[in-house]
C-alpha positions as a Markdown table, in Angstrom:
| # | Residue | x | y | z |
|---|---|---|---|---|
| 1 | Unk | 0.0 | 15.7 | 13.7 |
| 2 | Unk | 2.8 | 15.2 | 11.2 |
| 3 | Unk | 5.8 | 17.1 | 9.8 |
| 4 | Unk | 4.5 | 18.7 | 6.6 |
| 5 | Unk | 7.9 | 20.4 | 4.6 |
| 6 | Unk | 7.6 | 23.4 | 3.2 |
| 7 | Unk | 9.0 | 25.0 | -0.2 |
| 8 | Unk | 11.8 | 23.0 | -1.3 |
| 9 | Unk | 12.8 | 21.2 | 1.8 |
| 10 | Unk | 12.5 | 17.3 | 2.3 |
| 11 | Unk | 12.3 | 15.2 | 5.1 |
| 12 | Unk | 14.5 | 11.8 | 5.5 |
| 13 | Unk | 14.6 | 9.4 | 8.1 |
| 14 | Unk | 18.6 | 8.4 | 7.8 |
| 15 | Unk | 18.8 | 4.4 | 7.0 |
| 16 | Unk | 20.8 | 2.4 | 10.0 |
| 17 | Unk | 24.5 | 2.0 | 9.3 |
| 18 | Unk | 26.8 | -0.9 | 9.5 |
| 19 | Unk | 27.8 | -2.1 | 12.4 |
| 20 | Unk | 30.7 | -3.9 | 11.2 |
| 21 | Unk | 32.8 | -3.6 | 8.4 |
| 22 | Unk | 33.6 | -5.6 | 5.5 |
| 23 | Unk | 36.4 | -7.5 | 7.5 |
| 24 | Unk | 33.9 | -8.6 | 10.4 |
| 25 | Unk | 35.0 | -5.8 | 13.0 |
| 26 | Unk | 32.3 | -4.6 | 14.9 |
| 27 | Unk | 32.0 | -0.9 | 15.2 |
| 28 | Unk | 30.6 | 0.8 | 18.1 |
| 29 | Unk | 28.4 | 3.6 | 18.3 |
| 30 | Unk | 30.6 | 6.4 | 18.6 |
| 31 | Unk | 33.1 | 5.2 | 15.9 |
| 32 | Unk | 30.0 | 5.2 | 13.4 |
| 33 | Unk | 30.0 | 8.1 | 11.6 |
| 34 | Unk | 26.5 | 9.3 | 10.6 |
| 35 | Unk | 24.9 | 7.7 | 7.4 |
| 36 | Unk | 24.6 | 9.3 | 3.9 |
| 37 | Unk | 22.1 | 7.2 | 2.4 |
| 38 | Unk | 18.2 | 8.0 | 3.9 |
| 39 | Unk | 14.6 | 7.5 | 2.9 |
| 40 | Unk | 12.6 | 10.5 | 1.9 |
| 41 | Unk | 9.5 | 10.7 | 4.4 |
| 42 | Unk | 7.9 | 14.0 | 2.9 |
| 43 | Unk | 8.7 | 16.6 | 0.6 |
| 44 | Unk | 7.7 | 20.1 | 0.4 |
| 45 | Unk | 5.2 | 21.4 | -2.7 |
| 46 | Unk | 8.3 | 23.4 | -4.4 |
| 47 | Unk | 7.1 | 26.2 | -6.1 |
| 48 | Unk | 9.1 | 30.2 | -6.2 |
| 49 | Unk | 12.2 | 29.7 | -4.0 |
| 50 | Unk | 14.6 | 32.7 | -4.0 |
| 51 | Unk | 13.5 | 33.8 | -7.2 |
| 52 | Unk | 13.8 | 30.6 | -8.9 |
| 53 | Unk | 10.8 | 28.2 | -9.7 |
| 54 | Unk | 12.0 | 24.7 | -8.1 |
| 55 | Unk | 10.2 | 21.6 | -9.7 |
| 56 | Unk | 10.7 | 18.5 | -6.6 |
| 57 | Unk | 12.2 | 15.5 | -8.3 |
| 58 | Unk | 12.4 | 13.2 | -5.6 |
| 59 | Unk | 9.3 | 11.5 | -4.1 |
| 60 | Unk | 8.3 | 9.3 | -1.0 |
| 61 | Unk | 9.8 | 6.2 | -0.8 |
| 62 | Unk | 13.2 | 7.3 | -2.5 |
| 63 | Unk | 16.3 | 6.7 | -1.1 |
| 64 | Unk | 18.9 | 9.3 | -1.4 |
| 65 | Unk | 22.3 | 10.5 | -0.7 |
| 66 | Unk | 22.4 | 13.5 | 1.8 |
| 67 | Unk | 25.7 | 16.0 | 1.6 |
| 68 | Unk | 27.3 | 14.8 | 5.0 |
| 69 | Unk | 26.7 | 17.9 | 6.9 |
| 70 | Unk | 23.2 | 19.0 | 5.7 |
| 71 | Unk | 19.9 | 19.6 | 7.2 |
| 72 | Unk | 18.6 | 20.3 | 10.2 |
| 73 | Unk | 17.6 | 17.1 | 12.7 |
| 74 | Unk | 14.6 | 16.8 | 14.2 |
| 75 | Unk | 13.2 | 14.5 | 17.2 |
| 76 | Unk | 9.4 | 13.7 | 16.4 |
| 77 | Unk | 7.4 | 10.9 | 17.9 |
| 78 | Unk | 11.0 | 9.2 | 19.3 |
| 79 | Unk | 12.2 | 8.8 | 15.6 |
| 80 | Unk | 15.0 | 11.1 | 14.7 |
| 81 | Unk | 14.5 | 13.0 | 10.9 |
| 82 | Unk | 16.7 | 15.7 | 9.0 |
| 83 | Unk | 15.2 | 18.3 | 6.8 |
| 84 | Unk | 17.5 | 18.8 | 4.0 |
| 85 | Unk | 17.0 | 21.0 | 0.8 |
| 86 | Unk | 16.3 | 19.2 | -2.7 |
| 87 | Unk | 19.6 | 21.1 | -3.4 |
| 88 | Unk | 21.3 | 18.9 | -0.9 |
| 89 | Unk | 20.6 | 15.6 | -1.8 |
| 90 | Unk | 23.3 | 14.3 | -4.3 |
| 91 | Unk | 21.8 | 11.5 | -5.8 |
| 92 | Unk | 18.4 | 8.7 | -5.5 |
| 93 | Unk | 20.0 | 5.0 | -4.8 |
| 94 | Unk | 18.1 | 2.6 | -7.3 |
């Protein structure tokens, strides 16, 4: 079984963040806030979404920038995923 998104929804496995910053201090977990940047697992097929027809621009393998507060988190297999809108990811990191 796998986690299949539907419409215009994607699914992103956040990437780690820094444990210490750029001076050398090391951050504990609570103090981390929760990280922007994330690989795209899935996306959904697009297609007629409120009325609109959505093309999906990202693809698998991307990593993007997620609006901080987005998406819904998910627990599957032990990993934790979100699954955000296209509408929410900001940008793809080259």
């Amino acid at each position: 079984m796998a986690i299949k998104p539907l419409a215009d929804r994607v699914l992103v496995k956040a990437v780690e963040a820094e444990e210490k910053t750029k001076t050398g201090i090391i951050l504990t977990a609570a103090s981390q806030e929760k990280p922007q940047i994330a690989e795209v697992v899935a996306v959904g097929p697009g297609g007629m979404v409120d009325g609109k027809e959505i093309t999906m621009i990202v693809k698998v393998g991307d990593r993007v920038i997620t609006s901080k507060y987005s998406g819904t988190d998910v627990k599957y297999d032990g990993t934790e995923y979100s699954i955000v809108r296209q509408s929410d990811i900001l940008a793809i990191v080259d």
